[in-house]
N, C-alpha and C positions, 0 to 999 in steps of 0.2 A: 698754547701750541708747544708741543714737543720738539726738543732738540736734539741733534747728534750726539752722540757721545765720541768727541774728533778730540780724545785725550791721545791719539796717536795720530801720526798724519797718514792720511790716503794716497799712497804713491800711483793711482791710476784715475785722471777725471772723471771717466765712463764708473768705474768703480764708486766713485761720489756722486755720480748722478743716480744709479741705483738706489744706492741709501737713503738720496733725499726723496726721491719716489715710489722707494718700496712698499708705505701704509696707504699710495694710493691707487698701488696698480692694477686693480680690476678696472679702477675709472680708465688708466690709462687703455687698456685690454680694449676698452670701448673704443676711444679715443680712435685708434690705430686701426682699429677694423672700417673706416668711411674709406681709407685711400687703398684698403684690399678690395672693397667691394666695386669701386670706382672702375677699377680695370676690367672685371665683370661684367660695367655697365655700358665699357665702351664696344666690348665683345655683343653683349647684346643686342645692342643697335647694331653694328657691322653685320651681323649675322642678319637681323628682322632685312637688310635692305637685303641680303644674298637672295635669303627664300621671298621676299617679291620679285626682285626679277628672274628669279626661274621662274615663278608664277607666270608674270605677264608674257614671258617668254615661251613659256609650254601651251600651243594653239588650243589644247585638248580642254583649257578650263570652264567649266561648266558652271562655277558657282560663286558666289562672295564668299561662300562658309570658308571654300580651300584659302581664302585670305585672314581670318580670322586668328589663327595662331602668332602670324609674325607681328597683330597689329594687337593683340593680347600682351602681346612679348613684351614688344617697345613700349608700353603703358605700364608694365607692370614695371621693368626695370626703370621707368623716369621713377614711378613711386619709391621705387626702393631705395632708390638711390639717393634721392632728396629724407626720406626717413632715416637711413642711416648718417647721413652728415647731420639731422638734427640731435639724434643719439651722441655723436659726438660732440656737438657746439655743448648739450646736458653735461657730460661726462668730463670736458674741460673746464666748466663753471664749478663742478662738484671739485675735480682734483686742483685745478691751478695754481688758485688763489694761496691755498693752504701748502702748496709744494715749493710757490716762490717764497715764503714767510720763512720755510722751515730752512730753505738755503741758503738766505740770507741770515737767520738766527742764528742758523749751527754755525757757518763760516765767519759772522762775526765775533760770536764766543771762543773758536777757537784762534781767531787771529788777536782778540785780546789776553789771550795769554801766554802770549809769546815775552821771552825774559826783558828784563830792561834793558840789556844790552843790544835784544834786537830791535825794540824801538830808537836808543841813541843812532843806528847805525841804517836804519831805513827811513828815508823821506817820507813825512804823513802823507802827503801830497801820491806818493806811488801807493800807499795802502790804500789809501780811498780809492783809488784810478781801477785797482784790484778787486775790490770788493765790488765795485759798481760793474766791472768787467766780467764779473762774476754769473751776475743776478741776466747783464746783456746779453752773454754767452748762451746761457739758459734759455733764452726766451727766443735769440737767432737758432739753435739747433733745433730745440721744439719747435718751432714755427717750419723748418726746416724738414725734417722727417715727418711732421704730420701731414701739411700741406702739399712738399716739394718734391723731398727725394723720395719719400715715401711712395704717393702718388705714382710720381714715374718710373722708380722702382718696380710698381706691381704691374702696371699696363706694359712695361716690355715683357716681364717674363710670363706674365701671362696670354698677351697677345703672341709670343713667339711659340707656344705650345699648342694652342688652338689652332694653327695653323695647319697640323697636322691630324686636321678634321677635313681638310681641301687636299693636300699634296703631301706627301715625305719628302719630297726634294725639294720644296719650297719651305717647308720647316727646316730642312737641313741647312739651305739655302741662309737663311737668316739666323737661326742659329750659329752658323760660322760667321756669319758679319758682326754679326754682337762680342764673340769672342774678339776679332780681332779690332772692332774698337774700343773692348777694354783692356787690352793689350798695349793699345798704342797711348790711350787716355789714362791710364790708372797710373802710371809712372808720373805722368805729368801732372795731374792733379795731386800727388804727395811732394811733387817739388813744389806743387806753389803754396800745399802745407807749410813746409819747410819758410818757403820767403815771407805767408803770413804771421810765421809765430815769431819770426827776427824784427820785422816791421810791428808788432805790438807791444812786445818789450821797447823799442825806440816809444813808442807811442806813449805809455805807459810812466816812461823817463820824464815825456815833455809835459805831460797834467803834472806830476809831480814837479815838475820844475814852476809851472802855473802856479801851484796849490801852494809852494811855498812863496814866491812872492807874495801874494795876495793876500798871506796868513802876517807876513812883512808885509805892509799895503804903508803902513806911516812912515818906516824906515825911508821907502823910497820917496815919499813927501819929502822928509825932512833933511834926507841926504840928494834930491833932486835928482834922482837917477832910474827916474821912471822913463825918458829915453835912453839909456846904457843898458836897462835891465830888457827894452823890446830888444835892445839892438842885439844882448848876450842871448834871449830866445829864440831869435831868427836866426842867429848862427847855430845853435845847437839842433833847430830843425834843420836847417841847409847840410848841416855836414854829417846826421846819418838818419834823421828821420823820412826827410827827400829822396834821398838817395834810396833808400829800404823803397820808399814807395814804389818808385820809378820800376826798382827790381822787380817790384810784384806785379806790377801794370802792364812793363814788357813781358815778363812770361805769361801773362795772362792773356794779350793779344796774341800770343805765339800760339796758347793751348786754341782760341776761341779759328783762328785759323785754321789748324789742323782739323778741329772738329767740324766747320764749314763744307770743309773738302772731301771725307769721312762721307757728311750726309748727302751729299751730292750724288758720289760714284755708289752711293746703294739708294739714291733712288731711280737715277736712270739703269743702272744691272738690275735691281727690281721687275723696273718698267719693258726690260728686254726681254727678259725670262719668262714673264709673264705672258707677253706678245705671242714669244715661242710656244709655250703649252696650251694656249688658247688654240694657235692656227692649227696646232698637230692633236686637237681634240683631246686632251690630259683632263682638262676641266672646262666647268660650265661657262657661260657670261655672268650668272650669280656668282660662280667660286672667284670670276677673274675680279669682279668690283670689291668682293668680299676680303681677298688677299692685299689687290691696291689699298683700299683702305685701313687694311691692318697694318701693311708695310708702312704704309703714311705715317700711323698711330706710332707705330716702331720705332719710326725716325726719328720725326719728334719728339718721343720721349725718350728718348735712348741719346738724343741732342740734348735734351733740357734737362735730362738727366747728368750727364757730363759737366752741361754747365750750372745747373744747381750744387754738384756734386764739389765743384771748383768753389762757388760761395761757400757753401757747407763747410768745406774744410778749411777757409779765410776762419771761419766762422769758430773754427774746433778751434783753428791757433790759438784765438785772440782767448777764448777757455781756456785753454792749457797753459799758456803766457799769464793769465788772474788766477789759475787754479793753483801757479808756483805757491802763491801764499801759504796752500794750504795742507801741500808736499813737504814744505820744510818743517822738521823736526823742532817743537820746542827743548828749549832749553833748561834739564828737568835741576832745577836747582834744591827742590826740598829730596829727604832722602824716602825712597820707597815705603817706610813704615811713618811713617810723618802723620805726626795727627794733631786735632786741637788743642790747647792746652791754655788754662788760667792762670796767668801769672797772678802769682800769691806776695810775691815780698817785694820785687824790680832789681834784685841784684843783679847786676849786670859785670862779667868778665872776659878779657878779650885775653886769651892764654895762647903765649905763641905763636903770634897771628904774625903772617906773612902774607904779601899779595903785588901781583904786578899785573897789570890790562896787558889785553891782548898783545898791546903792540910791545910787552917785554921792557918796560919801565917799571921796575920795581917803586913800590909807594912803601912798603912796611916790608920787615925783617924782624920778626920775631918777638915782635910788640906785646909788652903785658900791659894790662892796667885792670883794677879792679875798681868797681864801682858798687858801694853798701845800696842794701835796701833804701829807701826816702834821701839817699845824700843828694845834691846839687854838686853838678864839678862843673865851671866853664870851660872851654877849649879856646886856645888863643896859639895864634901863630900867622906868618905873613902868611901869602896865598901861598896852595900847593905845598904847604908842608903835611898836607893830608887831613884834616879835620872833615872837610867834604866825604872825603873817602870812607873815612872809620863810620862817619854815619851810614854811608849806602851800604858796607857790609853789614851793619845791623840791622836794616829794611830788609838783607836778603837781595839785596838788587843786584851786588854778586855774591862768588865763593869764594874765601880765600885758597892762597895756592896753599899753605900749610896751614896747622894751627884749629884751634877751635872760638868761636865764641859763645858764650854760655847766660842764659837769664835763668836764674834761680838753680843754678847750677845743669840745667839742662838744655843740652845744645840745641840751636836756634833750628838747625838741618832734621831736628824729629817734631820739630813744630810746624803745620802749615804755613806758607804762606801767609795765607789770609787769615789765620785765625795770630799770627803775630803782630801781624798790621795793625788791626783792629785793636790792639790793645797797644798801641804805640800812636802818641797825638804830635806830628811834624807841625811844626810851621816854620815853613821855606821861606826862603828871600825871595825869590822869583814867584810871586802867586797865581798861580792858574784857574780862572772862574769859568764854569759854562754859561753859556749863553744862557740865561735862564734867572729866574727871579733873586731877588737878594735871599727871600726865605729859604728857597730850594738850595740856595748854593750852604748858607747855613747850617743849614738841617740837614746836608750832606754829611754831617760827621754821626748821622746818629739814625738810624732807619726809625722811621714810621716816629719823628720828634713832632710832638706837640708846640702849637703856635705862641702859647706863654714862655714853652722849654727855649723857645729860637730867639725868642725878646728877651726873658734873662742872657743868653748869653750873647745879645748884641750888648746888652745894658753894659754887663760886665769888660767888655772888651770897647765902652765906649765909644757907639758908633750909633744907639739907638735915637740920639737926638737928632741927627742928621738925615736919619731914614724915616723918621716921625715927621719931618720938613719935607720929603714927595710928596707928590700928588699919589702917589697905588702905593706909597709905606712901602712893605716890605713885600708886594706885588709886582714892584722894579725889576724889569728885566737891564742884567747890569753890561749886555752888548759881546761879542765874542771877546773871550778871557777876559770881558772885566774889562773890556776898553771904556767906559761912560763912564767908571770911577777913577780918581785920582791913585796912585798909587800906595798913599797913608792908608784910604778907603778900604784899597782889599784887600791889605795886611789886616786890619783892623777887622774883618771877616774871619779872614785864617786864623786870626786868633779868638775868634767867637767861635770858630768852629771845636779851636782846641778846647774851648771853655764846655763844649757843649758836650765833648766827646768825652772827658771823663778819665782817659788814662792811667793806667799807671806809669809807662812812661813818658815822660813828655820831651822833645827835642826841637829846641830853639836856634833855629838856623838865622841869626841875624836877624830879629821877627819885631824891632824896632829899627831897624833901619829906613824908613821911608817919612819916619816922623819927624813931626819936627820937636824941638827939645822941652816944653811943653808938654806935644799931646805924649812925649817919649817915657815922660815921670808919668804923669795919667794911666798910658798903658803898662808902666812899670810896678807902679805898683795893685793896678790889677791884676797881673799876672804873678806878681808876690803872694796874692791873696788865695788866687787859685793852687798857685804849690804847696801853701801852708795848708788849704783848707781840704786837698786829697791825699797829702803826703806822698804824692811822686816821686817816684827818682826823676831827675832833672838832667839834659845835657843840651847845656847851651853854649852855643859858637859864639864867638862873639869878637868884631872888630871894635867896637868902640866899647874900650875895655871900661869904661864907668858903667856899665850896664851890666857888668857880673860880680860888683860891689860884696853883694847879698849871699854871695853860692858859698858853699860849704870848702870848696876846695876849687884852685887855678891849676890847670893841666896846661903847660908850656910845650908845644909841639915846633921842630923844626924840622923837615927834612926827612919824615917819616918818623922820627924817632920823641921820645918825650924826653924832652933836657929839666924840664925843671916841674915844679908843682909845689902848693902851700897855699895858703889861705892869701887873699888880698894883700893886707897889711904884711903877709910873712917876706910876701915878694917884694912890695914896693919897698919897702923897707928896706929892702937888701941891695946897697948900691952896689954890687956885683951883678947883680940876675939877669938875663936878660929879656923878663919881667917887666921889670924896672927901666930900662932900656925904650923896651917899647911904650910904655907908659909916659915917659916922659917926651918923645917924639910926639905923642897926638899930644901932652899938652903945651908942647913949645910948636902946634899947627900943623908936625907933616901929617905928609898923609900914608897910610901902611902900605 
């Protein structure tokens, strides 16, 4: 199934809902044609009963035949009518299925690629609320126009025209009552737009606030504040998601009153005017039951239409409120000519590299460092002296404010994205697993990897014994992120993954810290084995500075800046450095 191409965003929902159903709109064409024909069929019948009783009413009639046509009529239009809605139920089975695939595909594609700064700064919890709001919105509108407003849409303005088959002043007659209850109701129905699209952003807030507890679900075991956390959601509903409601509920009793009152005074003025042109001979006793009963039809729908028309546009909100999503502009961080590229050597340089987050914290000022083809350099420094940082610029997860960074002498901003990733093997402190088997999460480093490629690199990363101990091996579904593993466990993953992927560069974010000292030599010198045996460039983070023993060179970072650098032994060695410093702190116990 084909998707958008939502490399730009659609500043209009109606404008995305086209798109999504443009390759199916003949079916739609179908679709839409039962609730035209509907109005048709309600004329039809009003009409078949007019010409009986002027029949029975005219003493002159001589035959059944002169009843034949009206009892033709009403027969033909039940057929039709029942034929055309099964046209439709065909024509929504043919489009549907494949329209809601295509809006959920395209809007998920383009919501995952929004920059990582916009995930840091959006609750998962409201994406999903969005996207599910999305697929909801879809289905209330459609369901809405085909069925609803549609529908009632076409029996007024169709029954208010056929009127003028009986009277012109009872066409005119109703014609002005329509105007002026959409005069009185169309203003109010865009206000309580207005209060459903405030109430679905609150709305929209509290599943995100949901989604994130419960993504926290041990947190709050362990820090026992799963009564404080109902207590913090019920106030956060109390103080503007209640409120929003209440707002939408009282205008909504306001509108459904006025419109009450609306259908009243035209059907009793109906019912008088009607009276009047019967008794002064204007029209027949057919024309007067044939009018009553259109005027009836009128009201009714011209009521149900007001008030569908009120859900309908709850209905747009709560779309417009999920379609934000997909209005907002990514955040284009590669440059316009950006293209794949093979890294050939891993040189890696950061020339004049400046940068400060949004909120105007400078991290770097003018930072060089060079890193040779296959060198190994650790990073060491307390927290926040930026070694996290320098890595996310080289991911591309931001831009710096000045400055360039450069692999193989070619800056990172004419490389995709994706095609830099892909040749860059992370393993983070923080492991993130999907729900989903131990193979699968494995074999995530490498598309379409074969089931001995995933065993070597658990073998390698010393985890294959432990998964040869399940019952489904490496069939294990290892629970959302990886909860049913230990923490050793799904490092010892992330780093199969890195075994599996190959890189040329590899970046080691603390990727023995969850071991214990032990499995830490085990995986240390597996991952020795793997640097020698690719020749990577290497850059590893590293708190527990015996873990970067091995590396070609110690980059000393404090404060954004780099104070020192040298080989292991150059630093410890050097009771000045503040290398040496740190070094001796972890082995006299503290902690960094």
């Amino acid at each position: 199934m084909d998707t958008l191409d939502l490399k730009y965003p659609f500043h209009s929902a109606w404008n995305f809902l086209w798109q999504v159903i443009k390759p199916y709109r003949w079916w739609y064409v179908l679709m839409f044609q039962a609730p035209v024909l509907t109005a048709f069929y309600i004329f039809a019948n009003n009409y078949t009963f007019k010409l009986l009783v002027d029949a029975f009413s005219n003493e002159s009639i001589t035959s059944y035949y002169q009843l034949v046509f009206p009892i033709v009529l009403f027969i033909t239009a039940q057929i039709v009518l029942d034929v055309v809605w099964r046209i439709s139920d065909f024509a929504e089975w043919k489009a549907e299925p494949h329209a809601r695939q295509r809006l959920l595909s395209s809007a998920y594609n383009y919501v995952q690629h929004h920059s990582y700064n916009y995930f840091q700064n959006t609750p998962s919890g409201t994406v999903i609320s969005k996207l599910k709001g999305l697929l909801d919105g879809y289905d209330s509108v459609f369901a809405n126009l085909h069925h609803i407003v549609g529908k009632h849409l076409c029996v007024v303005v169709v029954s208010v025209f056929v009127l003028l088959i009986v009277n012109f002043s009872v066409f005119c007659f109703m014609l002005a009552w329509c105007v002026v209850v959409m005069v009185i109701m169309l203003p109010m129905a865009l206000k309580l737009n207005q209060l459903s699209n405030d109430m679905a952003e609150s709305k929209h807030q509290v599943i995100g606030s949901f989604s994130d507890n419960i993504t926290n679900i041990f947190s709050l075991f362990y820090f026992a504040k799963r009564r404080a956390e109902h207590r913090r959601v019920n106030e956060l509903m109390s103080d503007d998601f209640v409120p929003r409601q209440i707002a939408l509920y009282q205008y909504d009793f306001k509108f459904n009153v006025v419109g009450s009152l609306l259908y009243w005074f035209m059907l009793i003025a109906i019912f008088i005017f009607m009276i009047y042109l019967r008794t002064h001979g204007a029209i027949s006793t057919g024309d007067f039951l044939f009018v009553m009963l259109t005027a009836i039809a009128i009201s009714f729908d011209l009521w149900a239409l007001m008030s569908s028309l009120c859900t309908f546009l709850k209905e747009i909100g709560d779309f417009k409120s999920s379609f934000s999503i997909l209005a907002m502009p990514h955040d284009e961080i590669d440059d316009s000519n950006a293209q794949t590229y093979q890294i050939q050597q891993g040189k890696i340089e950061f020339r004049q590299l400046s940068f400060a987050y949004s909120e105007g914290t400078a991290v770097f000022k003018n930072l060089n460092l060079l890193i040779k083809p296959g060198e190994k350099i650790g990073l060491v420094g307390h927290s926040g002296a930026g070694k996290s940082t320098l890595i996310s610029l080289l991911l591309k997860n931001f831009k710096p404010t000045e400055g360039q960074i450069l692999i193989d002498d070619k800056s990172i901003f004419e490389i995709t994205s994706d095609s830099l990733r892909q040749q860059i093997a992370l393993i983070p402190q923080d492991i993130m697993l999907f729900h989903r088997s131990i193979g699968e999460n494995i074999g995530y480093a490498k598309e379409n990897a074969t089931l001995e490629e995933i065993k070597r690199a658990a073998a390698m990363a010393n985890i294959d014994d432990f998964i040869e101990l399940l019952p489904e091996k490496y069939d294990t579904l290892v629970g959302e992120r990886g909860v049913k593993l230990s923490g050793g466990q799904r490092q010892r993953i992330a780093i199969a993954r890195a075994f599996l992927k190959n890189a040329s560069i590899v970046v080691l974010d603390e990727a023995t810290s969850s071991l214990d000292t032990l499995s830490e030599q085990e995986i240390q010198q597996s991952i020795n084995a793997m640097l020698e045996q690719n020749k990577a460039t290497v850059i590893a983070i590293a708190h527990r500075l015996s873990t970067i023993r091995h590396m070609d060179r110690i980059i000393v970072m404090e404060g954004g800046a780099i104070i020192e650098e040298g080989t292991f032994n150059e630093l410890v060695n050097n009771k000045q450095s503040y290398f040496k410093m740190l070094w001796d702190s972890q082995v006299n116990g503290m902690v960094l």
